[in-house]
N, CA, C and O atoms as a printed pandas DataFrame, in Angstrom:
     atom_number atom_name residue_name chain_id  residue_number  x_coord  y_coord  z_coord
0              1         N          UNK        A               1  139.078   91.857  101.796
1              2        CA          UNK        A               1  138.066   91.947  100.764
2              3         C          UNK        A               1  136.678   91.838  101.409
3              4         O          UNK        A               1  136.291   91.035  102.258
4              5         N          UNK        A               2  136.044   92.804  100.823
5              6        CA          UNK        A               2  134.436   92.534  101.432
6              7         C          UNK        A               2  133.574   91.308  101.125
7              8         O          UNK        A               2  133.731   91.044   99.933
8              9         N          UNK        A               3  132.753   90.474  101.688
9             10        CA          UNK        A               3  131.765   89.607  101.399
10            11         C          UNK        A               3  130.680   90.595  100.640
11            12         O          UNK        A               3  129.919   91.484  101.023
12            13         N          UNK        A               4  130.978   90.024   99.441
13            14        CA          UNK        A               4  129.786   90.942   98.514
14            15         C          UNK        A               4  128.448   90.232   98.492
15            16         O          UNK        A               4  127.730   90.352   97.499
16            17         N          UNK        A               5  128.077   89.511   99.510
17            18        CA          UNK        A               5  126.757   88.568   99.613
18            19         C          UNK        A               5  126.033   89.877  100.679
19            20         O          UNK        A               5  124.931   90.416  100.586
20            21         N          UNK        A               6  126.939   90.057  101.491
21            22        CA          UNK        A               6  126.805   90.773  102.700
22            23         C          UNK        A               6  126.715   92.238  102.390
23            24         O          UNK        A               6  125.952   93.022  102.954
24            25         N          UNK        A               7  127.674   92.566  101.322
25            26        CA          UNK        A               7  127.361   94.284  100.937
26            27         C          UNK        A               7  126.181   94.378   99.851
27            28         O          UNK        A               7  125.685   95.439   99.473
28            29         N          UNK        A               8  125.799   93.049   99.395
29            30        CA          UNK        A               8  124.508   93.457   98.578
30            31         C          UNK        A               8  123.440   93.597   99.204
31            32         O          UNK        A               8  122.661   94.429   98.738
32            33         N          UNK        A               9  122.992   92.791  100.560
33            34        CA          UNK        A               9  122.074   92.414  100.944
34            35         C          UNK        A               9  121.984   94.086  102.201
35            36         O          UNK        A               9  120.903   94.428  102.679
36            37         N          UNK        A              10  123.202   94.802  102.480
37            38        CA          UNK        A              10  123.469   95.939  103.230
38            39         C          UNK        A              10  122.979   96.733  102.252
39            40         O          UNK        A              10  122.415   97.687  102.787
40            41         N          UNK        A              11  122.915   96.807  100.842
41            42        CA          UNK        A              11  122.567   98.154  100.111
42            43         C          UNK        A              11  121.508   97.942   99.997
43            44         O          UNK        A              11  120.682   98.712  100.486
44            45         N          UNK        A              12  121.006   96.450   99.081
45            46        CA          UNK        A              12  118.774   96.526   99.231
46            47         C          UNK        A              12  118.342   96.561  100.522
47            48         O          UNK        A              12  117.125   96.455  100.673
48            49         N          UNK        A              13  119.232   96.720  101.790
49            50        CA          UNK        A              13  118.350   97.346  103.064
50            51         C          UNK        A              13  117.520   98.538  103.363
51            52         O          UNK        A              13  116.526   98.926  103.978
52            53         N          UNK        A              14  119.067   99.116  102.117
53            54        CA          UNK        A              14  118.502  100.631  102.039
54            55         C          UNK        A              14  116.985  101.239  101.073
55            56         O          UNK        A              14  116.309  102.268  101.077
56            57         N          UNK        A              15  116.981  100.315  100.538
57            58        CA          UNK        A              15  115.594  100.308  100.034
58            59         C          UNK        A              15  114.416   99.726  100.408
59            60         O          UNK        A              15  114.449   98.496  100.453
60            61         N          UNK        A              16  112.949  100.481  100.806
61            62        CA          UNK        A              16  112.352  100.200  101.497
62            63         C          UNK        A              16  111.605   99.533  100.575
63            64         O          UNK        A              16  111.535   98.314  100.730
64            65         N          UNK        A              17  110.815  100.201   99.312
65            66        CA          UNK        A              17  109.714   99.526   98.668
66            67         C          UNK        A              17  110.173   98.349   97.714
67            68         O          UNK        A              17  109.430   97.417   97.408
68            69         N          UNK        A              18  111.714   98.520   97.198
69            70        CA          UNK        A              18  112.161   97.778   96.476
70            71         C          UNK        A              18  112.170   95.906   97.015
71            72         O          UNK        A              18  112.749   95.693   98.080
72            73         N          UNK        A              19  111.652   94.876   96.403
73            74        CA          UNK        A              19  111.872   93.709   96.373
74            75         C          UNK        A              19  113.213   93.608   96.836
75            76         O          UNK        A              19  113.827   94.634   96.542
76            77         N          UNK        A              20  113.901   92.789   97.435
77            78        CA          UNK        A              20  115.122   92.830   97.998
78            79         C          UNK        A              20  115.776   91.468   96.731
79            80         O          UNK        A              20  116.880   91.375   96.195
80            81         N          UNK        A              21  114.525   90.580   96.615
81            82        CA          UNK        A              21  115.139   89.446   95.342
82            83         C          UNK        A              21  115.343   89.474   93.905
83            84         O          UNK        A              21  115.683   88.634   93.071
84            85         N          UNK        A              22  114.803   91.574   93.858
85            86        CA          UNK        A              22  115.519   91.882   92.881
86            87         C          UNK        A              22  116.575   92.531   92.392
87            88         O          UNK        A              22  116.830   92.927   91.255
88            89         N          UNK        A              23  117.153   92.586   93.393
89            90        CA          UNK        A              23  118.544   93.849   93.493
90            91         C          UNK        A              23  119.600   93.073   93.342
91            92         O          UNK        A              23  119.718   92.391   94.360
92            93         N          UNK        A              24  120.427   92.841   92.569
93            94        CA          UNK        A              24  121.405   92.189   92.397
94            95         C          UNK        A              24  122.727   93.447   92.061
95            96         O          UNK        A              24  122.801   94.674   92.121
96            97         N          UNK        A              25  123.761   92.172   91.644
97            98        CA          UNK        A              25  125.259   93.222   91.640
98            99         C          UNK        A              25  125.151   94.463   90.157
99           100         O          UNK        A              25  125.568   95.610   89.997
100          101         N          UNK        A              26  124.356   93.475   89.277
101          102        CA          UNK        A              26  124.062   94.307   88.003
102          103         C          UNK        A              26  122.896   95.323   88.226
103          104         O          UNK        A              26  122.707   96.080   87.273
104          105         N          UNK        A              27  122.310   95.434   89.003
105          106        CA          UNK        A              27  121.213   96.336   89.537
106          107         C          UNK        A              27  121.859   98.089   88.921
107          108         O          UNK        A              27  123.024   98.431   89.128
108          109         N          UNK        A              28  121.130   98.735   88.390
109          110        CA          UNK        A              28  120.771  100.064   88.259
110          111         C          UNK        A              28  120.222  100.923   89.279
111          112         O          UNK        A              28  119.210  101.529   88.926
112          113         N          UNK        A              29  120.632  101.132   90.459
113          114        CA          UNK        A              29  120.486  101.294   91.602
114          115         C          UNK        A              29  119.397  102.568   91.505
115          116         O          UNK        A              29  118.249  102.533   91.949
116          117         N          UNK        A              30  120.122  103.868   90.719
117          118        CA          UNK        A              30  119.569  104.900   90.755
118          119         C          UNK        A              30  118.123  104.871   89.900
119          120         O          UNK        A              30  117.351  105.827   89.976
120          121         N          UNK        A              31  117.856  103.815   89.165
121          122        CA          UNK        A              31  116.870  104.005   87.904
122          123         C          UNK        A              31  115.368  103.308   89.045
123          124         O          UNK        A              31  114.177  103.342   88.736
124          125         N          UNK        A              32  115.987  102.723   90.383
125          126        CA          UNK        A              32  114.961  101.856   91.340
126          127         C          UNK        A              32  113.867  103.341   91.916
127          128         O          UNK        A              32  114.304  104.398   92.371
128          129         N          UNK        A              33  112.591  103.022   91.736
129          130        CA          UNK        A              33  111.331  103.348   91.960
130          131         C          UNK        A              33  111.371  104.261   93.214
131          132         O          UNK        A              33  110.762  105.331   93.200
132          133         N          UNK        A              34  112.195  103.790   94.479
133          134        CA          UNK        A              34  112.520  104.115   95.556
134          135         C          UNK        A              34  113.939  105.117   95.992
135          136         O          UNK        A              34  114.097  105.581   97.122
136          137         N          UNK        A              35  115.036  105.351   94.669
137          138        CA          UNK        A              35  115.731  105.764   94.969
138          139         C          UNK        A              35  115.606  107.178   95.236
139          140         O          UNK        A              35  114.497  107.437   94.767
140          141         N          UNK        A              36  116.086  108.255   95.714
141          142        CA          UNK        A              36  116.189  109.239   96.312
142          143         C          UNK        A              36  117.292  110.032   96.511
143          144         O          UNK        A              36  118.013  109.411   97.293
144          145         N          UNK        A              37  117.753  110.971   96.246
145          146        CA          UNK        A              37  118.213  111.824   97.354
146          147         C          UNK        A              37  119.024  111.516   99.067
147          148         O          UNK        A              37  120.186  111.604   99.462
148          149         N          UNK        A              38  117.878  111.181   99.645
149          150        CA          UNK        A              38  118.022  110.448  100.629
150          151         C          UNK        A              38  118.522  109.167  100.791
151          152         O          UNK        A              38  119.358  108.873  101.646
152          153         N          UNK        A              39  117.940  108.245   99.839
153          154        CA          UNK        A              39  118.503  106.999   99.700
154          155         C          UNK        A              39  120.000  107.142   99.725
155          156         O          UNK        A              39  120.729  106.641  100.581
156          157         N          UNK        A              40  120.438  107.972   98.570
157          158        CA          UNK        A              40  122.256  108.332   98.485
158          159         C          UNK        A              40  122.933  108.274   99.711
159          160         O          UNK        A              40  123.972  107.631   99.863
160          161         N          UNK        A              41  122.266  109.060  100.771
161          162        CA          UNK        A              41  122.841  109.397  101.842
162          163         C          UNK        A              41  122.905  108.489  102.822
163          164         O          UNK        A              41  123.908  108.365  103.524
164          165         N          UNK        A              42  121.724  107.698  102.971
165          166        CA          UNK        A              42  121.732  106.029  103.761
166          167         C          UNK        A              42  122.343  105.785  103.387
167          168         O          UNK        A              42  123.216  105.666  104.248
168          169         N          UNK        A              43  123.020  105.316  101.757
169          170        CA          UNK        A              43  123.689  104.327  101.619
170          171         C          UNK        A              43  125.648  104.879  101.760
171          172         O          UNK        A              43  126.632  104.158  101.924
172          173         N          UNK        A              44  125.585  105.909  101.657
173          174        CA          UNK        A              44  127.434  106.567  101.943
174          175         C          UNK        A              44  127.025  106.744  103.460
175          176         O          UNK        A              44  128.060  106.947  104.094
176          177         N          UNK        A              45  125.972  106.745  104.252
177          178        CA          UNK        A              45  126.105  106.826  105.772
178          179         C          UNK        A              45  126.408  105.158  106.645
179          180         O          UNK        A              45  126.979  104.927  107.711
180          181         N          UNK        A              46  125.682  104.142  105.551
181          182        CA          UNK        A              46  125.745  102.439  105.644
182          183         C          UNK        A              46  127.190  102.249  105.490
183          184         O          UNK        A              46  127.833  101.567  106.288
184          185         N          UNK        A              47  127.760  102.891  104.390
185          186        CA          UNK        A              47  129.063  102.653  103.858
186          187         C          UNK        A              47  129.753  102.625  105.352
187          188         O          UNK        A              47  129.893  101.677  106.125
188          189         N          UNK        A              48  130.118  103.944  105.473
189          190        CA          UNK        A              48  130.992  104.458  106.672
190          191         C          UNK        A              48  130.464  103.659  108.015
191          192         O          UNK        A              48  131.091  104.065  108.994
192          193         N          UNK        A              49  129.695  102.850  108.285
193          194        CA          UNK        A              49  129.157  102.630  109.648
194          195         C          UNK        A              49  129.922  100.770  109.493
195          196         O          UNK        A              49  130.619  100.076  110.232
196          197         N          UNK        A              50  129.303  100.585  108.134
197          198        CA          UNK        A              50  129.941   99.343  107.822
198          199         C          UNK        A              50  131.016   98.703  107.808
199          200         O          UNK        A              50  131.268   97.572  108.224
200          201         N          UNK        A              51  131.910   99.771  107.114
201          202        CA          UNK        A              51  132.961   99.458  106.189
202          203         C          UNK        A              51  134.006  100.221  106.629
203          204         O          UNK        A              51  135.181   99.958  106.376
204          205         N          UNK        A              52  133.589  101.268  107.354
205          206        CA          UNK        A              52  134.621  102.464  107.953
206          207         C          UNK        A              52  135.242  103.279  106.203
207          208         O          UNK        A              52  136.390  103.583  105.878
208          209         N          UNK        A              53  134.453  103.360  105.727
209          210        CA          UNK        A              53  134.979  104.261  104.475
210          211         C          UNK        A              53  134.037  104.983  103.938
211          212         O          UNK        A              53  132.914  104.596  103.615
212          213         N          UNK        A              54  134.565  106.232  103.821
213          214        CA          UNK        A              54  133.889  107.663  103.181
214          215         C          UNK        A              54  133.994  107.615  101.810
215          216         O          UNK        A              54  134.920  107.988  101.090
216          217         N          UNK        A              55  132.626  106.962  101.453
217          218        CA          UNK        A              55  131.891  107.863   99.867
218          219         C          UNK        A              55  131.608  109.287   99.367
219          220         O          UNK        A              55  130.729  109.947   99.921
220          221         N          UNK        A              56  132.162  109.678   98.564
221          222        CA          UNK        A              56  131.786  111.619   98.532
222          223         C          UNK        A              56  130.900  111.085   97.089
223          224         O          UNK        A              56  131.033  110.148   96.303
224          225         N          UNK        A              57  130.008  112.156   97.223
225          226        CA          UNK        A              57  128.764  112.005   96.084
226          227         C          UNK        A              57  129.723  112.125   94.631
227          228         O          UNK        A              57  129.270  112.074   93.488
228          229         N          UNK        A              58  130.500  112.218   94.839
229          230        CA          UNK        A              58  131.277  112.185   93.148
230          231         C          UNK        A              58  131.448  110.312   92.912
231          232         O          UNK        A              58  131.364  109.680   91.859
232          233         N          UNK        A              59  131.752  109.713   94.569
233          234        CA          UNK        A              59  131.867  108.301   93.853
234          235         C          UNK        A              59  130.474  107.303   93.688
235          236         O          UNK        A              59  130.556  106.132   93.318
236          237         N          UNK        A              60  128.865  108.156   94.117
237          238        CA          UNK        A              60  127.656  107.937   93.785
238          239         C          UNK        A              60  127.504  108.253   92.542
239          240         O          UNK        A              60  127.220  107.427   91.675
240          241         N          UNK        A              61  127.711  109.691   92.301
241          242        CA          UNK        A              61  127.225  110.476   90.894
242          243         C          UNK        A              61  128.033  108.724   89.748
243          244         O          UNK        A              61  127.403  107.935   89.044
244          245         N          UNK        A              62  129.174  108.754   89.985
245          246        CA          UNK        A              62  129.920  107.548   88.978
246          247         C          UNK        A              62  129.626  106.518   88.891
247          248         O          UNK        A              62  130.057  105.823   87.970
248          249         N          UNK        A              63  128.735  106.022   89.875
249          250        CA          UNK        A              63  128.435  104.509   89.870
250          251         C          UNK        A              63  127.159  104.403   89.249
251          252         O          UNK        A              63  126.235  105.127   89.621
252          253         N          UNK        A              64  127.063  103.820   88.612
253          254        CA          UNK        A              64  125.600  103.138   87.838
254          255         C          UNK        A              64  124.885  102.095   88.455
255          256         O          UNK        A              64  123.679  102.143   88.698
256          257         N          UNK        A              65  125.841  100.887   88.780
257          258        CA          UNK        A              65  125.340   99.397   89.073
258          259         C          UNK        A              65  125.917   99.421   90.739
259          260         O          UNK        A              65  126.765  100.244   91.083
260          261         N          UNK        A              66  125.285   98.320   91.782
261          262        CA          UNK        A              66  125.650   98.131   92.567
262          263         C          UNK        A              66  126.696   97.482   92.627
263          264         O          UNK        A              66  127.174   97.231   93.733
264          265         N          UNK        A              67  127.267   97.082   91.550
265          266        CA          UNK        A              67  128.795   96.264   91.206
266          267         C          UNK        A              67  129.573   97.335   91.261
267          268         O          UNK        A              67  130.565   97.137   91.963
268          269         N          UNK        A              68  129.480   98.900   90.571
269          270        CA          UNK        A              68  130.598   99.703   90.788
270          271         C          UNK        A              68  130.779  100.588   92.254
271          272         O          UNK        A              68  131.745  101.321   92.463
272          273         N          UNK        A              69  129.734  100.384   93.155
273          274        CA          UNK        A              69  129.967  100.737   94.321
274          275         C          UNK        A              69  130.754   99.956   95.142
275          276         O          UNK        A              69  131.626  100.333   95.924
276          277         N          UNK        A              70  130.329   98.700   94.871
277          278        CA          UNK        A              70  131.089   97.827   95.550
278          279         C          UNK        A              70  132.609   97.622   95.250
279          280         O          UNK        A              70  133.444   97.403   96.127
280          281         N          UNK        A              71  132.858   97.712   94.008
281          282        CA          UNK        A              71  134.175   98.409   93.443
282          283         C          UNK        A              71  135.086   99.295   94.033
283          284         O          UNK        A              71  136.264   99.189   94.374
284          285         N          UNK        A              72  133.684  100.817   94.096
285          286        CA          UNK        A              72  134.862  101.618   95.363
286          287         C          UNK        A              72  135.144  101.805   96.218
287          288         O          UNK        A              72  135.969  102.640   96.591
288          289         N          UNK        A              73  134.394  100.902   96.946
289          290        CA          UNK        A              73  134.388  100.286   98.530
290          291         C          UNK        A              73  135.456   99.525   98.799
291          292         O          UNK        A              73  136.412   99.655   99.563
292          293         N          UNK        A              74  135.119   98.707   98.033
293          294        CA          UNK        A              74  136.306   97.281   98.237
294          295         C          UNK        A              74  137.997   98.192   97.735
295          296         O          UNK        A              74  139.026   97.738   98.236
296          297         N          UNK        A              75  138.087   99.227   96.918
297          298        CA          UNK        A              75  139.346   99.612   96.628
298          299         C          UNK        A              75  139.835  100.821   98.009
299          300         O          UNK        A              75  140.888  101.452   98.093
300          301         N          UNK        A              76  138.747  100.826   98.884
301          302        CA          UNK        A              76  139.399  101.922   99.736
302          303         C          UNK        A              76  139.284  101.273  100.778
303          304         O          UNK        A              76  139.324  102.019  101.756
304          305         N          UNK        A              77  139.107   99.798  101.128
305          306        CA          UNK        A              77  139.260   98.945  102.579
306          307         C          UNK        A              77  140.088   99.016  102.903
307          308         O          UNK        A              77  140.388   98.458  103.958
């Protein structure tokens, strides 16, 4: 099981302008000021470097909160 202290604090990395003490598991990831395009891709490129598991933009497009990423992370460890 992943340390989700550790995969939260790995995904608000990926955000540069974003407050990091506001990103939590209920976070709306995509609705953040900073998200991007690009951002997507840091964070399924973080995934795989991290975690050794491949995100395909269908399991971005589905996730809303940083709780359901962590969801499909933790189900493909």
């Amino acid at each position: 099981m992943i340390d989700i202290h550790i995969f939260l604090k790995n995904i608000s990395d990926q955000f540069d302008e974003t407050d990091p003490a506001s990103i939590a598991l209920e976070t709306e990831f995509k609705v953040l000021d900073d998200y991007s395009s690009l951002t997507a891709l840091n964070i399924i490129s973080m995934i795989d470097d991290e975690y050794d598991v491949i995100l395909k933009g269908e399991d971005i497009r589905s996730s809303n909160t940083i709780q359901d990423l962590y969801n499909i992370v933790n189900s493909k460890v």
